[in-house]
N, C-alpha and C positions, 0 to 999 in steps of 0.2 A: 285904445283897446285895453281892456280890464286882467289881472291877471288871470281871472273865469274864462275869459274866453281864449280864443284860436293863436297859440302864437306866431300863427303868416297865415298867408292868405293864399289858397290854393285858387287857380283857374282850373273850370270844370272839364280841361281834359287830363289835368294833373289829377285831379281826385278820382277822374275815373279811369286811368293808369292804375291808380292804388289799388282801386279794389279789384283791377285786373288782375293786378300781380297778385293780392293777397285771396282770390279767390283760386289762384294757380298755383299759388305758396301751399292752399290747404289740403287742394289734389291730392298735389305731388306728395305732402307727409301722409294722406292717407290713403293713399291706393300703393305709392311706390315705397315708402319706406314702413308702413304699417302702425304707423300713429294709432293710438286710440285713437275716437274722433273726437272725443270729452274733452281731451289735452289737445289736440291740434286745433280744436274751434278756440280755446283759451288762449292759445300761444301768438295763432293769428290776430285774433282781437285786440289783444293786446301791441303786435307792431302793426296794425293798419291807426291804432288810435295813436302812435308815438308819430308814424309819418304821418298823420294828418293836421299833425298840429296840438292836439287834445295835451295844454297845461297838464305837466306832472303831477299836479294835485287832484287835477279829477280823473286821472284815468282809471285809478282804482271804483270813486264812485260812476263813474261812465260806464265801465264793464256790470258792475254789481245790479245798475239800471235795468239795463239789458235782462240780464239773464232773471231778477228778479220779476220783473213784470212779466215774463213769459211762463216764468213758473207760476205766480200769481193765477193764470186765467188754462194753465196744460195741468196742473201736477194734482189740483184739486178733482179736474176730469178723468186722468187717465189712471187716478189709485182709485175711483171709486168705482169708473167702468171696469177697472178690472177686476176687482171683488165682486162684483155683478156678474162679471165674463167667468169669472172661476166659481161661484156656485151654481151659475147654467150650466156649465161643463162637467163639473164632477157629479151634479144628484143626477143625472142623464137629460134633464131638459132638453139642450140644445140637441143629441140625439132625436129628442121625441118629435119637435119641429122641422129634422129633417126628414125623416119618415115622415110626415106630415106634407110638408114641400115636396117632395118627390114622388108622392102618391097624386099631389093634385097635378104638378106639371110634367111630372117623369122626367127620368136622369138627364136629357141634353135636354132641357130647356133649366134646368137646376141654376147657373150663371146668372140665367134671362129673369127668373124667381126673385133672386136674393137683391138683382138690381133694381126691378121694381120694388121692391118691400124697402131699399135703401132709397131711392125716388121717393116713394112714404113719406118715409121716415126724417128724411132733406128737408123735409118743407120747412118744417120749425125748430131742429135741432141744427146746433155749428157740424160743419164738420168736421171736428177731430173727438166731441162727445158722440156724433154719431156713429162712426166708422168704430168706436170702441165697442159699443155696446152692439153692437153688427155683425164683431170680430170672431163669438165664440161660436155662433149658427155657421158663418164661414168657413170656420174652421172645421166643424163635423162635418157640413157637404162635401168640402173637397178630403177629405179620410173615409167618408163614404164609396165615392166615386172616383177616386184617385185622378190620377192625370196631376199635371201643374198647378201649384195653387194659384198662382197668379191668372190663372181662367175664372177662378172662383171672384177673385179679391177685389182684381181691378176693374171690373167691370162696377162694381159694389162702388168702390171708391171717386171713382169718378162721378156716380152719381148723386153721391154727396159732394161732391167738388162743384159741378155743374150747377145744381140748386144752392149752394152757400155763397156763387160767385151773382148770380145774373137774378136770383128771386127773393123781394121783400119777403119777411122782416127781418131778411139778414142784416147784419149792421152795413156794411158795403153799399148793396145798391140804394139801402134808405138813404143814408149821409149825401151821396150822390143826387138824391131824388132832389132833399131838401136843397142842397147848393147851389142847383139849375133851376129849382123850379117846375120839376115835371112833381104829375098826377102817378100816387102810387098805388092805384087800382091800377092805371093804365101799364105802369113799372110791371106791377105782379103780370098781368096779363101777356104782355109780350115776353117778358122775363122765361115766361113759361115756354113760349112760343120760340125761340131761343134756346132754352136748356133741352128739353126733351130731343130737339136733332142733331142737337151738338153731341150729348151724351150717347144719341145711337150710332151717332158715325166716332167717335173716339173712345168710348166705353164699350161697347158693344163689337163694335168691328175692330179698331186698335185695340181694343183687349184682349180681341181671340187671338190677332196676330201674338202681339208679346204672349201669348197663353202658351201657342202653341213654338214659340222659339225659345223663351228662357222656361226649360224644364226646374221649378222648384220647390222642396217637398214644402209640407205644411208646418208652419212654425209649432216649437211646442212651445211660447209664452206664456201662455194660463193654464199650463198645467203645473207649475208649480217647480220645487225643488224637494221638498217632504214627502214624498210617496203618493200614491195614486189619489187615496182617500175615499177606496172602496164601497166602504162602511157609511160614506154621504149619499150615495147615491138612493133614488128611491124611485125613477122613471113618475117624475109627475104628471098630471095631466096636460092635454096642449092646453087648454083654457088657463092653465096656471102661469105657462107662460108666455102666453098670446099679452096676458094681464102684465106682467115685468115688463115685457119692450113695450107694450101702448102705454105705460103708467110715466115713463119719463116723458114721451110724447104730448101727451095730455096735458099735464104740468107745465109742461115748457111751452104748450100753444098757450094755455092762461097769458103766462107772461107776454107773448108778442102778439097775440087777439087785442088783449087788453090797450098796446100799446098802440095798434093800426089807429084802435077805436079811439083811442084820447086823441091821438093825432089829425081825426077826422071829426072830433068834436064828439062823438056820440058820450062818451063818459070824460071823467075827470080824476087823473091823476090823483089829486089830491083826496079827495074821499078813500076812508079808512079802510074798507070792501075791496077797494083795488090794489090798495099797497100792498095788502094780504095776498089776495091772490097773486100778485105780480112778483110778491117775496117766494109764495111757495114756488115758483112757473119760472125759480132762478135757476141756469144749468145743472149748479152745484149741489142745491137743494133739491132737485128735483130727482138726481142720482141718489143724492144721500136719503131721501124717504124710500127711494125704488130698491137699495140697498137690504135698509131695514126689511123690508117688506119679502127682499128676497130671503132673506135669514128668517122670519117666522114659516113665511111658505114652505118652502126649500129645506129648513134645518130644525126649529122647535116645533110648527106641526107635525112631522113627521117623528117626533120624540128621537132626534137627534142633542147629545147631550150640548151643552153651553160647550163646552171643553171644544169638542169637535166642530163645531161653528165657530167658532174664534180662529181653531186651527187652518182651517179652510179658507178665511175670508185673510187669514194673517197669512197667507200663502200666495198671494197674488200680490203681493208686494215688493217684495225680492224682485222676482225676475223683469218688474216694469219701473226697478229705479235705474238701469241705467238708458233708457228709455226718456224718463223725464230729464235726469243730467246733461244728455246730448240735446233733449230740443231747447233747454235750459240755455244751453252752451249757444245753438244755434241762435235764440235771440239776441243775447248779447253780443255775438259778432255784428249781426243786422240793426241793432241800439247804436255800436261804435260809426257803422254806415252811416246814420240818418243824423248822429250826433256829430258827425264831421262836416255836414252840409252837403253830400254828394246828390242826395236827390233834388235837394232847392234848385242846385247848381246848375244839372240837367236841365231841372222842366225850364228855367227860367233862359236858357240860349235854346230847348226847342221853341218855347213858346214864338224865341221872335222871327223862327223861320218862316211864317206866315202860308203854314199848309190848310185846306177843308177845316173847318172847325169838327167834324165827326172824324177827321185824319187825324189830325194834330191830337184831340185826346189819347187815341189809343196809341198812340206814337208815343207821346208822354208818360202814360200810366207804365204803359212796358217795358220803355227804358229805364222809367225811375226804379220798377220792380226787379228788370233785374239787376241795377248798382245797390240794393238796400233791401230787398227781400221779403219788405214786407207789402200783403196787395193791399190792406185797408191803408198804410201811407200813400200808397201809390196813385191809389181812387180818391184819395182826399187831395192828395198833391196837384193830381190833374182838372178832379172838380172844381177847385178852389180858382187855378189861374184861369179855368177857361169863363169860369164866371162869369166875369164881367161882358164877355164878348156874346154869352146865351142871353144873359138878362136885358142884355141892352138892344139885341135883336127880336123886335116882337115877330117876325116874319118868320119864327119857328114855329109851326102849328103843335098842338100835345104830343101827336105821336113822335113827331121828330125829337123833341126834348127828349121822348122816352130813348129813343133809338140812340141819342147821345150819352143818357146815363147806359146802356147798353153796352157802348164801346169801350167808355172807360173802365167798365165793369171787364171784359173781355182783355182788355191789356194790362188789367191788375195783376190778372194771374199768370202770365205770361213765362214761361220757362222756369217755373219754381227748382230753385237749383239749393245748395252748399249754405247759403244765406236765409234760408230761410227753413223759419224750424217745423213749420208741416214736411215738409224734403226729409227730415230728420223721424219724423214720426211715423211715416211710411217707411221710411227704409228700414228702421227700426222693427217695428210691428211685423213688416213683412219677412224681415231677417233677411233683407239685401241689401249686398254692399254698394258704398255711393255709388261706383260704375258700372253698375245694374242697375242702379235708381236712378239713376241721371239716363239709361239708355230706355225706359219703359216711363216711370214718373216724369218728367223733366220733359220727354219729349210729348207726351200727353198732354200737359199743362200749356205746352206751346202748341200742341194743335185745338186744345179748348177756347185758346185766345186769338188763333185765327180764324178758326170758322165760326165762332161767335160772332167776330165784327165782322163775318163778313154777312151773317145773318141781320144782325145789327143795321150794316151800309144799307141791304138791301131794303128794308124797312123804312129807312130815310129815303131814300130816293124814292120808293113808292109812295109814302106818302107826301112828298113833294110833288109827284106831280099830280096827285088824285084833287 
């Protein structure tokens, strides 16, 4: 063994000891002793990497991994959705769409409004770009209509959660598609048939419930720290910014339209026409033009000066860096996870308990998800080993293959907790503390992950015996 690697060798109940302790370690500094959570994700990270073995030489770049790659694919989304979120909220946009909303479905269906329009919006956007650019129409309904904002939010959120976890072209179910060998018309298709009941019964109904038990006001994150910025406002038309939230939409279906079709042969990658398009239809880019766009709209047609758009847009910045610090944080606790072996460890003693092949995935995905936190590991971890055992079975008909990229899909997200930096993003955004996001988030994500598979099961078995 190399000085690179492990200096001992844990057994996978000693590693997942570790991250018992060290995900009880992080509680406890921040609920009980009131840690930042910036500082206690770093503190922790750093002894779950010393107990796990992790060579003194890397631990420095082991953590840096971590937190950089999360920043990498969170810090670019959430500084531009918020520059997006803060000129719809100050020129009155997001007002004008709620009068808008509320006229066509009236105030108690307002919830049921913004989770459809986030259902939309799921198809082709991740969820933590969706849920941003989401966040400031959110934010008006419920200052409209008072009551708990979490009536508003989580319903919203979950239905971006629901469509990110179970329907192409998210990266998830695809990678799963591709591993097994199922059909991803057939993936989208049940995908759907899956998300839409799981979302009504845990979005819709557990969201009223947490709505109506944790009373909490409406965050002020996009509005800044510089003063109202009165002088932005200008009540623009709904068409103006019906045009902002479908223009990142639009862009971003390019890129994953483009990608169903290459994968299905209809076009090709390689031609020039598609790289373009697929560059513009990139999350990043596709804010950063919606951005722009929002600044001529929004701020220079309206002969708002340069000065005061800069100020504006440089004002949604402050209040969402520590927002990216913490989910920052968050991934590189979940990088020191998955760099200590903890998840290998798992799948590879559940795999040889020799449960239902549609059992044993989501049994896998959900335990590796919650020692390590991340669901795209967790879907690759369990697609990967069950491999061999799908492929080699031709007695799976289509749909079943589907129903087993399904489950695994389902036990990815399973208990999203401390280790994982969406957990961080919501609790954040929402301005709730972890033991509010662990009692509302956390246990959502764990009933997303059981009544999926169990939608999932049912799926299999029906088409087993059809």
């Amino acid at each position: 063994m190399t000085d690179l690697e492990l200096n001992w060798v844990l057994s996978a109940p000693a590693l997942l000891g570790i991250a018992a302790l060290g995900i009880a370690l992080l509680l406890v500094l921040i609920m009980k002793f009131k840690i930042h959570a910036f500082l206690a994700l770093i503190m922790v990270s750093l002894l779950t990497a010393v107990a796990t073995g992790i060579p003194t030489a890397s631990l420095v770049p082991t953590l840096l991994t971590g937190f950089g790659g999360t920043l990498g694919s969170v810090a670019l989304l959430v500084g531009l959705g918020a520059m997006l979120g803060r000129m719809l909220e100050t020129s009155g946009g997001a007002q004008v769409l709620t009068d808008a909303l509320i006229r066509k479905f009236g105030e108690k269906r307002a919830p049921l409004a913004l989770a459809i329009a986030s259902l939309m919006f799921g198809f082709p956007i991740f969820f933590d770009a969706g849920l941003v650019v989401m966040l400031p129409i959110i934010f008006a309904v419920a200052r409209r209509l008072g009551g708990s904002f979490l009536m508003y939010a989580f319903p919203s959120a979950v239905a971006f959660s629901v469509m990110h976890i179970f329907v192409p072209p998210h990266p998830g179910p695809v990678a799963a598609t591709g591993l097994l060998g199922a059909d991803v018309g057939l993936v989208l298709i049940f995908g759907l048939v899956v998300a839409l009941p799981t979302w009504y019964l845990v979005g819709h109904l557990f969201g009223g419930y947490v709505g109506r038990k944790y009373n909490l006001p409406v965050p002020s994150i996009l509005r800044g720290s510089n003063g109202d910025f009165t002088e932005f406002e200008s009540s623009p038309k709904l068409r103006t910014i019906l045009f902002l939230l479908l223009l990142p939409l639009g862009l971003i279906f390019l890129n994953t339209g483009l990608n169903m079709l290459a994968t299905a042969g209809v076009v090709s990658l390689d031609d020039t026409w598609v790289q373009i398009l697929r560059a513009l239809g990139e999350t990043p880019v596709a804010l950063l033009i919606t951005v722009v766009f929002a600044m001529w709209l929004l701020g220079w047609a309206k002969n708002k000066s340069g000065n005061l758009v800069e100020s504006v847009v440089d004002s949604a910045l402050g209040p969402v860096c520590a927002i990216i610090l913490i989910t920052g944080a968050g991934g590189m606790y979940g990088g020191v996870l998955r760099q200590s072996g903890i998840g290998d460890a798992i799948a590879a003693s559940l795999n040889a308990i020799g449960l239902p092949v549609i059992v044993a995935g989501f049994v896998i995905a959900a335990i590796v998800r919650l020692a390590q936190g991340s669901a795209t590991v967790a879907l690759t971890t369990a697609a990967a080993l069950l491999q061999p055992v799908v492929m080699g079975n031709p007695d799976y008909n289509p749909v079943q293959l589907v129903a087993i990229v399904l489950s695994l899909a389902a036990g990815s997200v399973f208990a999203g907790h401390v280790n994982d930096s969406g957990f961080w993003l919501v609790s954040r955004f929402f301005e709730m503390d972890a033991k509010t996001t662990l009692k509302t988030w956390t246990v959502g994500q764990a009933l997303i992950a059981v009544i999926g598979f169990v939608f999932a099961l049912a799926i299999f078995v029906i088409a087993g015996a059809l």
